[in-house]
Every structure is written in structure tokens, then in C-alpha cells.
C-alpha positions as MATLAB code, in Angstrom:
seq = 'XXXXXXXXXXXXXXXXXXXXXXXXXXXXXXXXXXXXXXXXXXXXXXXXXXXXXXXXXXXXXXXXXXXXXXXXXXXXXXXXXXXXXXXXXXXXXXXXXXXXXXXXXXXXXXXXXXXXXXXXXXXXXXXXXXXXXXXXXXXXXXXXXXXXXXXXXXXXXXXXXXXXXXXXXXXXXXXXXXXXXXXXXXXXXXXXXXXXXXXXXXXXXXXXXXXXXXXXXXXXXXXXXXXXXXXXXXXXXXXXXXXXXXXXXXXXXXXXXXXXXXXXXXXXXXXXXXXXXXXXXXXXXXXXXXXXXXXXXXXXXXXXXXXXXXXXXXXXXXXXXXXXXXXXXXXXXXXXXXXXXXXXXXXXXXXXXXXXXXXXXXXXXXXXXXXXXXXXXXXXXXXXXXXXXXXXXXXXXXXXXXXXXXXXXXXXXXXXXXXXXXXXXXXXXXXXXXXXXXXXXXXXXXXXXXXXXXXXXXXXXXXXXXXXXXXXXXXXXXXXXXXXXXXXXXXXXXXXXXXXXXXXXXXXXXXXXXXXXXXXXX';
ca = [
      98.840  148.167   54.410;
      95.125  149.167   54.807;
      92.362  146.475   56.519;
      89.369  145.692   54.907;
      87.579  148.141   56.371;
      90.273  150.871   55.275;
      91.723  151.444   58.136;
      95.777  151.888   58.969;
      96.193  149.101   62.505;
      98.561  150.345   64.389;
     101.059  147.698   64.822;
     101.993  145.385   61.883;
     101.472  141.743   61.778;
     104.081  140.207   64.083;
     105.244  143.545   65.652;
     103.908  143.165   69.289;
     105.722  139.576   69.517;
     108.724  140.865   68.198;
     108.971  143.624   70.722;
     108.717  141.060   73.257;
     111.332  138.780   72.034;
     113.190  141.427   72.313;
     112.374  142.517   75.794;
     113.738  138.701   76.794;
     116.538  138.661   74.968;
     117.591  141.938   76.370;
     117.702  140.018   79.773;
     114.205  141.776   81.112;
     115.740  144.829   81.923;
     113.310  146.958   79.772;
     110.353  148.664   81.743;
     106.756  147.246   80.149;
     103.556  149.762   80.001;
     100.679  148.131   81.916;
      97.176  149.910   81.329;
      95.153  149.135   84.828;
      91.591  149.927   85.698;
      92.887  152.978   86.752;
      96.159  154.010   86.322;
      99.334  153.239   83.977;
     101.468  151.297   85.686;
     105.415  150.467   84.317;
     106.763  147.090   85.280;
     110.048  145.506   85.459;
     110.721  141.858   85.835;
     113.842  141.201   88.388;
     114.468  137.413   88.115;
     117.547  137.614   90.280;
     116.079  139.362   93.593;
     116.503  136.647   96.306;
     112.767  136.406   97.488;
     110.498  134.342   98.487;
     106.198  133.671   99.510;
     107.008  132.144  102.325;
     109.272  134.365  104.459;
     107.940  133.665  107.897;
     109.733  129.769  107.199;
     112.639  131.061  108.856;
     111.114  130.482  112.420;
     109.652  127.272  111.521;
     113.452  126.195  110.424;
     115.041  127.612  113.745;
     111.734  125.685  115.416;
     112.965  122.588  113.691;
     116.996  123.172  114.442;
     116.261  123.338  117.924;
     115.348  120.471  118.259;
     117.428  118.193  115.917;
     114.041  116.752  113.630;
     115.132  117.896  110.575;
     119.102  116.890  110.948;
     117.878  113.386  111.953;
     115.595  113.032  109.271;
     118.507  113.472  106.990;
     120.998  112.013  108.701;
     118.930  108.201  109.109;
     117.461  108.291  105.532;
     118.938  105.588  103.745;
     119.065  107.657  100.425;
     122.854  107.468   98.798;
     123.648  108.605   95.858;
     127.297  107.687   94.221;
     127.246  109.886   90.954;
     129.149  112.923   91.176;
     126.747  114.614   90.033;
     123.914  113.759   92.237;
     121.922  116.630   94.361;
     122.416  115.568   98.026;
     120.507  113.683  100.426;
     119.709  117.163  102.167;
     118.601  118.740   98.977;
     116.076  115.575   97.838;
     114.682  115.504  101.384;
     114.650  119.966  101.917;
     112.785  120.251   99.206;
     110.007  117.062   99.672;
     109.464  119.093  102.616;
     109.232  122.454  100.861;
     106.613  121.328   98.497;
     104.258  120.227  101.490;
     104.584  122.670  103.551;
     103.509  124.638  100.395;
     100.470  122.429  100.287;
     101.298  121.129   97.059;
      99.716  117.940   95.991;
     101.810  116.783   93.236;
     105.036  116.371   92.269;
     104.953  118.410   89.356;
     104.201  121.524   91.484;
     107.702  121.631   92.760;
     108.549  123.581   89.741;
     107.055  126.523   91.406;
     109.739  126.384   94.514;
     113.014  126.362   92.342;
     113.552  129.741   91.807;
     113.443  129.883   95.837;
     117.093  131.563   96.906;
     115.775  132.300  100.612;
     114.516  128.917  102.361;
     116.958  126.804  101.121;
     119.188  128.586  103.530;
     117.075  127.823  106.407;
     116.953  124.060  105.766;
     121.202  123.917  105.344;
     120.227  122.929  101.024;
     122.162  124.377   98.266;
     119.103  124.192   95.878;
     115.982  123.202   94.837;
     115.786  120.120   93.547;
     113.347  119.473   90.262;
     110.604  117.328   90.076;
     112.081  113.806   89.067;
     114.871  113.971   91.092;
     112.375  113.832   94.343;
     109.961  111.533   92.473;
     112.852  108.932   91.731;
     114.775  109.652   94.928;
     113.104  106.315   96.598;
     112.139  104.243   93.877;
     114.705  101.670   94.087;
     115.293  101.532   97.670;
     114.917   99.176  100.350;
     110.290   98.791  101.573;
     111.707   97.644  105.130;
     114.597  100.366  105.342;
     112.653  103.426  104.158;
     109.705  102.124  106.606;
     112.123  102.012  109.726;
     113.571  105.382  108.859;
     110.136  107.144  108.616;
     108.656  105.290  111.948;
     111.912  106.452  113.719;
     111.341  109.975  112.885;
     107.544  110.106  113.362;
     107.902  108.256  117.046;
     110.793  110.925  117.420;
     107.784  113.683  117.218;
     105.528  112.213  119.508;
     107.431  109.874  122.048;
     107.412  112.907  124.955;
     103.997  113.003  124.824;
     103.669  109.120  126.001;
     104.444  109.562  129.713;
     101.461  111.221  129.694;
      97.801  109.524  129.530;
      96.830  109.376  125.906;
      93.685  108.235  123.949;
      94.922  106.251  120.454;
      92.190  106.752  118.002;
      91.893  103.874  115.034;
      90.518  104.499  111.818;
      90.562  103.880  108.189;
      90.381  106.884  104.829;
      90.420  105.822  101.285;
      92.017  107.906   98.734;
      90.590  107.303   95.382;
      93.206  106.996   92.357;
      92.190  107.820   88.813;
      95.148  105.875   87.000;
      96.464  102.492   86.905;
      98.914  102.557   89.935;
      99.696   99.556   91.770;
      97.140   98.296   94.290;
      94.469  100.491   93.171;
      91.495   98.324   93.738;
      87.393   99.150   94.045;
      86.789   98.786   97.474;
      85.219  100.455   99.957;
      84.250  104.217   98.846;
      81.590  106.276  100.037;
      82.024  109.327   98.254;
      82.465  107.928   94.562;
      81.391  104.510   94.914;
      83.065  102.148   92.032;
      86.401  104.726   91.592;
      89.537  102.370   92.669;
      91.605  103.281   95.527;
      93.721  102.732   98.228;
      93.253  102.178  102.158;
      95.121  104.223  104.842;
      95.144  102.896  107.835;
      95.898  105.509  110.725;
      96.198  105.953  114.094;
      96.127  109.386  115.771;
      96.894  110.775  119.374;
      93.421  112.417  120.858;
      93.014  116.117  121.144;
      96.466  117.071  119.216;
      95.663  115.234  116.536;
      99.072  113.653  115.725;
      99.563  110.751  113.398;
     101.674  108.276  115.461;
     101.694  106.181  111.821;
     100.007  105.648  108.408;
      99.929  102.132  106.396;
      98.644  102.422  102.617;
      97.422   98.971  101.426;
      95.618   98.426   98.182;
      91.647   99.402   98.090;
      89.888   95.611   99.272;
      92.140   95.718  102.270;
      89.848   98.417  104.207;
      89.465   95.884  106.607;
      90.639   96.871  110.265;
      92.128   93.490  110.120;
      94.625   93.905  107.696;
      96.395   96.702  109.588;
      95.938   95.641  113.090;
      99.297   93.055  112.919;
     101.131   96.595  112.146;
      99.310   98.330  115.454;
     100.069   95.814  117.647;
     103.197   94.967  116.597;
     103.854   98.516  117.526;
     101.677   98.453  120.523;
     103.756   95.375  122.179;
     107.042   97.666  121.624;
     105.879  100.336  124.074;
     107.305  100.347  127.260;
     104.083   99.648  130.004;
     103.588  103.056  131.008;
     103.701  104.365  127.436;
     100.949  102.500  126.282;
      97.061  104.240  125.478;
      94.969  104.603  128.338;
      91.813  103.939  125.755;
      91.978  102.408  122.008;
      88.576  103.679  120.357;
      87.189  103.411  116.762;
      84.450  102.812  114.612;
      81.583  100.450  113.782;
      84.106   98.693  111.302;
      86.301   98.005  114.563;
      83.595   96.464  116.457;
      84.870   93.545  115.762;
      86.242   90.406  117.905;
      89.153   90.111  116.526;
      90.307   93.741  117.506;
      88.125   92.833  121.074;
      90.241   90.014  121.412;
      93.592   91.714  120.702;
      92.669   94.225  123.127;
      91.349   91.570  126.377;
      94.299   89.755  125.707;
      96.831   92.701  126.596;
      94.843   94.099  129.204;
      93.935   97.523  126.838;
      90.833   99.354  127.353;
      88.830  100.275  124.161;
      85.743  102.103  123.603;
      84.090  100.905  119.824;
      81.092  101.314  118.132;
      78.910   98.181  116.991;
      77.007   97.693  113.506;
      73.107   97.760  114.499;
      72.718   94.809  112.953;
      69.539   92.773  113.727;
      70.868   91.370  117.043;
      71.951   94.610  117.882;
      68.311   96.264  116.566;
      66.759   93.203  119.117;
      68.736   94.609  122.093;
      67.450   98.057  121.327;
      63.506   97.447  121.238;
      63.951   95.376  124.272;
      65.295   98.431  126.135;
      62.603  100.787  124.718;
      59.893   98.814  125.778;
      61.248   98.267  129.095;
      59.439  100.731  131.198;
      61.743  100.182  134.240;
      65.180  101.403  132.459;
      66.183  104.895  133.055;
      67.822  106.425  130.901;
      71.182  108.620  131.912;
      71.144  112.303  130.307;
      74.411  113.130  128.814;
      76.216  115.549  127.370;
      75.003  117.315  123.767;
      70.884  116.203  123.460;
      72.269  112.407  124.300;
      70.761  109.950  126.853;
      72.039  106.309  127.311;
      71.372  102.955  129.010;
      73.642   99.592  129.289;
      73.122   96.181  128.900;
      74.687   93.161  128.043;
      75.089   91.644  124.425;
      76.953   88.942  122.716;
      76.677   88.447  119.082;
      77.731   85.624  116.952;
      80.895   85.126  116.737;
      81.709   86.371  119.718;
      83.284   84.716  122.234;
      82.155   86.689  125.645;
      79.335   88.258  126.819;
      80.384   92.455  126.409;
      78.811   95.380  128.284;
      77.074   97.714  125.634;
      75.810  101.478  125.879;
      73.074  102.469  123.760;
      72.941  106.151  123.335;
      70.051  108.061  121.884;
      68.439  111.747  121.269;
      65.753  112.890  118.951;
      65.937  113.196  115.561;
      65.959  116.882  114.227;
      62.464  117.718  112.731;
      62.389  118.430  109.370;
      60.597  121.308  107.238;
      56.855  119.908  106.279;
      58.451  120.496  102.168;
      60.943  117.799  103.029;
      59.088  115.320  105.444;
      57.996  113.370  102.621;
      61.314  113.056  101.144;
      63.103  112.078  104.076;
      60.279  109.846  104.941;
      60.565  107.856  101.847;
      64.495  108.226  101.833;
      64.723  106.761  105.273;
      61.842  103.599  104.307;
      64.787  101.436  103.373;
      66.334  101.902  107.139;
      63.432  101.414  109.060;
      63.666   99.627  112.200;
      61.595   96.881  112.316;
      59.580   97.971  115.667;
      58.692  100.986  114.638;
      55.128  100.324  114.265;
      55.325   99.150  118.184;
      56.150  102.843  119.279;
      54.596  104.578  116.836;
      53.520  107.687  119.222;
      57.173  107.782  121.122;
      59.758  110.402  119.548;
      62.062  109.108  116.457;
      65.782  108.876  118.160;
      68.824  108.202  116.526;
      70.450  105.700  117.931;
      74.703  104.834  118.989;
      75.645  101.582  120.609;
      79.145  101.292  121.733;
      80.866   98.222  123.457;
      83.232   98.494  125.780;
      85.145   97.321  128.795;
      84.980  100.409  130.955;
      83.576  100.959  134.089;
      83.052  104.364  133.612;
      79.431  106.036  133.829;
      77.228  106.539  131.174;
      77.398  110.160  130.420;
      81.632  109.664  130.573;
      81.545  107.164  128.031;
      79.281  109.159  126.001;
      81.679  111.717  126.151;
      84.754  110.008  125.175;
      83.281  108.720  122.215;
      81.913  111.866  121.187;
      85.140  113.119  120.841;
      86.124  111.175  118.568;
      84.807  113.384  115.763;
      87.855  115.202  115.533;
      89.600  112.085  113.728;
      87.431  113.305  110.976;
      88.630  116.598  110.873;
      92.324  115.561  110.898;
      91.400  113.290  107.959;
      89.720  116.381  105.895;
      92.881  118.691  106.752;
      95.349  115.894  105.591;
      93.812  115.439  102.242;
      92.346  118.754  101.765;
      95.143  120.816  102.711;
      97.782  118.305  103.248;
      99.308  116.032  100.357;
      97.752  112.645  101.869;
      95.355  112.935   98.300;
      98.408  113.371   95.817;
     101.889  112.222   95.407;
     101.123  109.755   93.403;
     103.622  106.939   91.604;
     102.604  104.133   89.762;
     104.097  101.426   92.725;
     102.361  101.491   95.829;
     105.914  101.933   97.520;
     106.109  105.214   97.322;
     103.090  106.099   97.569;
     103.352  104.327  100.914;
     106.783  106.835  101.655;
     104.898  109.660  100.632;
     101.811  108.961  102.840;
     104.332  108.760  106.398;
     106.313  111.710  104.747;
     103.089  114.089  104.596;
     101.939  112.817  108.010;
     105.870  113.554  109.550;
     105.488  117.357  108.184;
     102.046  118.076  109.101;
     103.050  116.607  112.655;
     105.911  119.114  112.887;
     104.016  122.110  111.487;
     100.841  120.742  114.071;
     103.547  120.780  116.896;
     105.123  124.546  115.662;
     102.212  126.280  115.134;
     100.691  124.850  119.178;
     104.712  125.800  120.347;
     103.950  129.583  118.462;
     100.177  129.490  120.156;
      99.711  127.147  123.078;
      96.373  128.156  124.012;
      95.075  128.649  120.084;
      95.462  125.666  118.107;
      95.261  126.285  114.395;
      94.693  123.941  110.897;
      96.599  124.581  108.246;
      94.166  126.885  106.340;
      94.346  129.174  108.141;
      98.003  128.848  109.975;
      99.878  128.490  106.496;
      98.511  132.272  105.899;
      99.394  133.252  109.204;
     102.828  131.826  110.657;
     104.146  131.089  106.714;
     103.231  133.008  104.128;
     104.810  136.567  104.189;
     107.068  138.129  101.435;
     110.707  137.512  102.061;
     113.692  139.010  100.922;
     117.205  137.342  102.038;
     120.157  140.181  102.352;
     123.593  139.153  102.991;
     126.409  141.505  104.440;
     129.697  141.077  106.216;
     129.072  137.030  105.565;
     125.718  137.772  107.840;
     121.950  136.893  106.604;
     119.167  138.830  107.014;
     115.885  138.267  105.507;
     113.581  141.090  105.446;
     109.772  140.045  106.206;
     106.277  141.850  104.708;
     103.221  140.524  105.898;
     100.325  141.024  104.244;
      98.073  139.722  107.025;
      95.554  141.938  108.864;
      97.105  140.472  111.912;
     100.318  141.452  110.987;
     101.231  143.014  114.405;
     100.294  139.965  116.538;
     102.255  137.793  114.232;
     105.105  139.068  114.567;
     104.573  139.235  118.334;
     103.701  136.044  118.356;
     106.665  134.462  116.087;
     109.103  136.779  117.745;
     108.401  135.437  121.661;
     108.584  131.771  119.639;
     112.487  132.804  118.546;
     113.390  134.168  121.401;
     111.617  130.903  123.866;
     113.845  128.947  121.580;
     116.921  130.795  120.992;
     116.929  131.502  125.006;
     116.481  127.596  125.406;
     120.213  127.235  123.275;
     121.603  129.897  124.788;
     121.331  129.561  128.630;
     121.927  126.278  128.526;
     124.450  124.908  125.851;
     124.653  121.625  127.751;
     121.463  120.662  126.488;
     120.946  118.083  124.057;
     118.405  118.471  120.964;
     116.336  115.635  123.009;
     115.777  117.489  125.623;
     114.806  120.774  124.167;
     112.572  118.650  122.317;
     111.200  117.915  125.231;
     111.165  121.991  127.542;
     109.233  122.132  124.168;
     106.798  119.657  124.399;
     106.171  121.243  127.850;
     105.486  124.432  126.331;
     102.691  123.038  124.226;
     101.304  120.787  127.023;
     101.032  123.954  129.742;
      97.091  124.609  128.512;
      96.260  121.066  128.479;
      98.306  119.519  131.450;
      96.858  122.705  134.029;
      94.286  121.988  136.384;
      91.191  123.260  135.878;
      88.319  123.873  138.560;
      85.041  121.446  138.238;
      83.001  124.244  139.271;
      83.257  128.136  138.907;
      84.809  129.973  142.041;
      82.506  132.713  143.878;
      82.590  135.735  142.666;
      82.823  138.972  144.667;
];
């Protein structure tokens, strides 16, 4: 049959899908012609080859077997199932923790993992379960059950690091929701102002960024108040020397009622205060004292102290104002920024007209330390921020969402319980090179896999395509054999307390002395 234009086409209407129907019905086996930029190149599709994206999991399952997490996780979760033909509890929870390790997001990604035949192994499942079997697993059980099971295992992470001095870090995220779930209010919301959301309350452990727990309440209740009966609830059930050295947050926790809390059990705490006009008061008072020095600190800061008690307050409160110059801007954008910042103007700024702009921090605290310490410690808490971006960037604490706030509440501690254990693996893999997942997920996980079984043994064959390649595998080999030595020599130890040689392990860098001043040379 001739085109319009008179010429013969080469394949007949219909032809090309027809030749592919019957490449599938054949069962794949047929070799397809691909024409490349530069070469033909013959594929053939081999859905039954036992392989997997993320062969380096292996380790991270032998990481977690060693120390009993994932076994315990399973074995306390309240899920039961009584149909006969019900996945089991292992499956469910295997492959929850499969799909965020993955960095999936929603639940409808886990379609992608159940053609996995190679990690399953690792985590003792016998599949892959789909995605409404995981999505339903907790909808109809017990709020105060599943909440005691998940704050068992997360205080299971983290409880060998409490003998040690620790800072707890407060602080609240929002995660916006863009259906009609349960709880999803308009609240507070910087970055899209007006979208509903909910509130997650956290608290983290300083420096190694662990989430000792997360509570998800509907989008008004950003209030620190509303999650501070759950912190000290928590707090009062530490034994004495467990307990934070230092509780610090934000201007929203400047408050007295988290003050209070905090007198009354004899905690020390480090906040930030609103500069509200009270607070603005106490500021041009110290500027245009001429007698106050002002203490340098670290990073372009300088701070003086004073004393300050604001309505509603029911003490008098040491305060540290911190200040450093304002970055000069391009003459293009002065005007902008001058007009921009009109609106925020303090309101003796005519007084020191000729003095240098500063930006200023007041913090309130009940520390005796010096100036440039307390500057420091505060300072520090920046890194909150960054765990916050890697949990909902490349974690799952911006997804996983169900229509009752119950499960979205499971799924926020579940996230936070994996990224602690892959936090903890990839510092126990790299002590002295801590790592976000961005760029240890390419590293330590992802590597082609391919699971061979002989003579009843496994073996899985790994292919990295990393430029490191070399050092990981010298650095995920010394892991197996640190941990398989640990089981080996000494079979009378409990899960605890190799849980707890490996919490040494990761402390080594942090715990070692190191010298206030550099030693002579020569």
C-alpha cells in the first residue's frame, strides 16, 4: 500500500507492535536491535537474574545483626496478623525499611523494590511486600502501643551515648500537606505561607545529629508548648546522670514556660529571645553605654551581658547580646536592601547614625560560662538545620503520607529510627568522616549486586560504580571484619553490648583528647 507521497513504508500499520507482543509473549528471550549514538547494540531482558542497586546493603544488614536493632524492632512491634494468608510481621516492617533507605518518599514507590531477590535475604524476609500492604499495616492499631514500640527502639539507638555529656537541641519543622489529611491546618509556614501543614516537634543529640524522638501534631500546634509535656515527660524518666548537660533552642523557646520547666529541674538551657521592644530597649542602652566592653568571640561576633526581665516573666534572667557587622552590600543593591529592611528598623537608629550597622543575637540563659563560650555553643546550633534539610530532602520526613494523622505520626519516628541507624553505620564504617545521606547512599549503598547460591551457601557478587571504588571496599571490608571479629572472639557477648564496643568505635574521634595549643615543632 503506497503513502501519499508514493512511497512503499517499510513496516505496515501495526507491524512494529506486533513484533513486540510477540517478543513478551515469547518470555523476553529474543535479542532486540538498539541503534546508539554510535554503535548497534543487541539487548536481552533477563527478568529472573537475582540482582539488585543496592548491593553494598549486605554490610549495613550484618551492621544491624550485630547488634540485635533490627530483630528487636520486629520482635516488639505490635503488628499481628491472623489470616493465613498474611505477609509477616518481618516482611511489612523489611521492606518499610527498604523503601527509606532507598530514599523513597512515598508509598507508591515501593513498587520499584519488589522485584528485589538479593536484600530480602539480608533482612531474614521472604519478599517484598506491595504498597498497601505497608500502607495498611498500622492503620487499625493501637496510638499508645505503636508509640511505645517506636520510643523503645529509637532510645535503644541512642541510650549508650547518655553516660556521656550531651547537648539536647529543641526545635520545631513544618511539613506542608497538599490534600485533606487529618490535622492539616494553616499555621505557621515560612516557605509557602497559607499551604496547611503539620508540626514536628524534635529533639536531636548535638554534633551526631540523632533524633532521640519526633511528635507530629496538626499545623496551629507549632507552639513549643504543645510538645514540651512529651519532652519532659521523657526528660523526668532519665536516670540523673543521663540527663542533657544543656537544653538549647530558638527564639520560639524563649519562653517562660520552657524557663520555668527548666529552673524547676535544675537543667541548664541556652535560648534565644524575640527582640521585641523590651528586648530592642536593652540593646540601645548597651550601645550607648560607653563604659561596656564588648568580648570578641568566635566567627566576626562580639557580646556583652546584662540583666532583663520581660513581662510575663517571673525572674530577673542574665542575657548575652551578641553582635558583628552587617555584610556590605553591592552599591546596585543598597537601595533595595535599604528599602527592604525600612520595615525592621530599630527605632534608635537615627541615635547612632555614624556607628557600623550590626546584626544583632540575644540569648538568655542560666550559665556561668564566658561570653565567647556561650557564643559558641549557640552557634552550633546551626547544624539542627542541616539535620532538618537531610530528613526531608533526602529522608522520607516530607512524604508518607495517609489521610489520619496516626500514621503519619508512625511514619515520622519510623524515618527518624532508619536515618539514626544508617547515621550510626555510616560514622561505625568512617569514624573520623561523617557523611549525609547524599552522598553516603552513593557510597556505602548503592553498588550492583548479584546474589549466587551454591552448596546451600550465599554469595553476592558486588560492582561499584564509584570513583572511590577501592577505598570503599577497604573501608566496608575493615567494617565486616571489626564486626564479625566482635561475634567471633567473644560469643559470650550479648547484642547489648556489642551495641555498645560499637558505640565506642564511633565515639574514639570525639571522646580523644585534644591539645588547646599546638606542640613545638622541631
Amino acid at each position: 500500500m503506497e503513502s501519499e507521497k508514493g512511497l512503499v513504508p517499510v513496516h505496515l500499520s501495526g507491524e512494529v507492535r506486533k513484533a513486540a507482543v510477540a517478543v513478551l509473549e515469547a518470555g523476553g528471550e529474543e535479542v532486540t536491535v538498539v541503534d546508539t549514538l554510535d554503535r548497534r547494540i543487541r539487548v536481552e531482558w533477563d527478568p529472573a537474574a537475582a540482582v539488585t542497586p543496592m548491593g553494598q546493603l549486605v554490610y549495613f544488614a550484618q551492621f544491624l545483626a550485630a547488634a540485635g536493632l533490627f530483630s528487636d524492632w520486629v520482635r516488639d512491634c505490635p503488628l499481628e496478623y491472623s489470616s493465613p494468608n498474611a505477609p509477616a510481621k518481618q516482611d511489612v516492617l523489611g521492606t518499610l525499611a527498604l523503601a527509606i533507605l532507598a530514599g523513597h518518599h512515598r508509598y507508591a514507590h515501593l513498587t520499584a523494590l519488589r522485584c528485589d531477590k538479593v536484600n530480602p535475604a539480608g533482612f531474614g524476609m521472604s519478599r517484598v511486600c506491595s504498597e498497601d500492604r505497608v500502607r495498611l499495616a498500622f492503620k487499625d492499631l493501637d496510638p499508645k502501643a505503636c508509640a511505645q514500640w517506636q520510643q523503645k527502639a529509637l532510645a535503644q539507638v541512642w541510650e549508650p551515648l547518655l553516660k556521656h555529656p550531651w547537648i539536647l537541641d529543641m526545635d520545631m519543622t513544618v511539613k506542608p500537606i497538599y490534600g485533606r489529611q487529618e490535622g492539616s491546618e494553616t499555621g505557621y509556614n515560612p516557605q509557602k505561607p497559607g499551604r496547611p501543614c503539620h508540626a514536628l516537634h524534635t529533639w536531636f543529640v548535638r554534633r551526631l545529629r540523632l533524633v532521640l524522638d519526633v511528635e507530629v501534631l496538626p499545623g496551629k500546634q507549632h507552639a513549643p508548648k504543645h510538645g514540651q509535656s512529651r519532652l519532659w515527660a521523657w526528660w523526668d524518666r532519665l536516670p540523673p546522670a543521663c540527663r542533657p548537660w544543656l537544653a538549647c533552642g530558638d527564639a520560639a523557646y524563649g519562653c517562660e514556660g520552657v524557663m520555668c520547666e527548666c529552673e524547676a529541674r535544675g537543667q541548664n538551657f541556652l535560648l534565644r529571645e524575640r527582640q521585641t521592644p523590651k528586648v530592642q530597649r536593652l540593646i540601645h542602652d548597651m550601645i550607648c553605654t560607653t563604659t561596656l566592653r564588648w568580648a570578641k568571640s568566635s566567627r566576626g561576633w562580639e557580646g556583652a551581658e546584662g540583666q532583663l526581665r520581660l513581662q510575663g516573666w517571673s525572674r530577673q534572667r542574665r542575657v548575652v547580646v551578641l553582635r558583628r557587622p552587617k555584610e556590605q552590600l553591592p552599591p546596585q543593591s543598597l537601595a533595595a536592601a535599604t528599602a527592604d529592611s525600612r520595615a525592621l528598623a530599630l527605632p534608635w537608629t537615627d541615635l547612632v547614625a555614624s556607628a557600623p550597622e550590626y546584626e544583632y543575637l540575644v540569648l538568655v540563659t542560666n550559665l556561668k560560662l564566658e561570653i565567647p563560650g556561650l557564643a559558641d555553643l549557640y552557634l552550633q546550633r546551626a547544624d539542627v538545620e542541616n539535620a532538618y534539610d537531610e530528613l526531608k530532602n533526602q529522608w522520607g520526613w516530607g512524604g508518607f503520607m495517609t489521610r489520619d494523622l496516626h500514621r503519619c505520626q508512625v511514619a515520622a519516628r519510623n524515618v527518624a529510627l532508619v536515618y539514626n541507624w544508617w547515621s550510626l553505620f555510616v560514622r561505625c564504617a568512617e569514624p573520623h568522616r561523617p557523611r549525609e545521606a547524599i552522598t553516603s547512599r552513593p557510597m556505602l549503598l548503592c553498588g550492583i549486586g548479584r546474589l549466587v547460591e551454591s552448596g546451600h551457601q550465599l554469595k553476592v557478587q558486588i560492582t561499584s560504580l564509584h570513583e572511590s571504588a577501592k577505598d570503599i571496599q577497604r573501608v566496608l571490608t575493615s567494617l565486616s571484619l571489626f564486626l564479625s571479629g566482635m561475634r567471633n572472639s567473644a560469643e559470650q557477648l550479648s547484642p547489648r553490648q556489642c551495641w555498645q564496643r560499637i558505640w565506642d568505635r564511633i565515639l574514639e574521634p570525639i571522646l580523644r583528647p585534644q591539645a588547646a595549643l599546638p606542640g613545638p615543632s622541631g
